[in-house]
N, C-alpha and C positions, 0 to 999 in steps of 0.2 A: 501516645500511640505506638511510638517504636518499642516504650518498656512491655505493650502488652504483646504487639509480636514475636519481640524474642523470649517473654512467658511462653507462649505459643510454642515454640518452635524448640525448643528445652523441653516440654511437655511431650512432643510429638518425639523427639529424639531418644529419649529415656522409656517411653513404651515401645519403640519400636525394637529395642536393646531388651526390654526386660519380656517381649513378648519372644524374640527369638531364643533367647537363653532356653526359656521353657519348654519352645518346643525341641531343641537339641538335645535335651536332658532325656526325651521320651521318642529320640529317634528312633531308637529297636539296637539291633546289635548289627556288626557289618560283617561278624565271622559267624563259623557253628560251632564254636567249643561250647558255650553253654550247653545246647542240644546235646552232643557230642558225650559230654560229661556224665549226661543221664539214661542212656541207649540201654545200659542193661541193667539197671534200678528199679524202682521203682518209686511213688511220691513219699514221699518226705524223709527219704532215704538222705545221707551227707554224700555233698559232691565239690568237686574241686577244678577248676582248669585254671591254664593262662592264655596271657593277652599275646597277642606280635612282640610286645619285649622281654618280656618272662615276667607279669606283675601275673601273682597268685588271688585266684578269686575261689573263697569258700561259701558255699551256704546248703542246699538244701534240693532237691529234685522237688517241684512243681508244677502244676499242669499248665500251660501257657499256652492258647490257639490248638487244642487240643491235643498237645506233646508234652514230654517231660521237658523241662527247660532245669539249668541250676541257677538257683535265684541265691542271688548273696546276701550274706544275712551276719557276717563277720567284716570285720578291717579289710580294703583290699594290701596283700603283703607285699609291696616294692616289691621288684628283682632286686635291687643293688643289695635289700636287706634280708636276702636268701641265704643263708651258710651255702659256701658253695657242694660242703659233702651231703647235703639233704637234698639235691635234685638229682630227679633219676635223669637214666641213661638211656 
């Protein structure tokens, strides 16, 4: 009896772990630089921002809830591995 509860409760532990992950991955975004990036674009034009740290995001203007969004569609580039002479000012 006790092997099948703690089945039980290892089972319940591990979807409730892999059920939140998922939804985190598809929480949205918490700033507007995606938006931002594509304001004078158009879709499927290349776009570019960054994050609160300086990590570079590349891909693409999108239409997303009926706006341009930039949707990343490359590697996101660390800040640490920026040259520092290739960020503007």
């Amino acid at each position: 009896m006790i092997k099948f509860y703690n089945a039980k409760v290892n089972v319940l532990v591990l979807s409730l772990f892999l059920g939140l992950s998922s939804v985190s991955a598809h929480e949205g975004h918490s700033h507007k630089a995606p938006w931002e990036a594509c304001e004078k674009v158009k879709k499927a034009d290349e776009c570019s921002y960054t994050n609160g740290i300086g990590d570079l995001f590349q891909g693409t203007c999108q239409v997303f809830t009926k706006a341009l969004m930039c949707v990343r569609n490359k590697p996101i580039v660390k800040a640490k591995d920026i040259p520092v002479k290739s960020i503007k000012k």
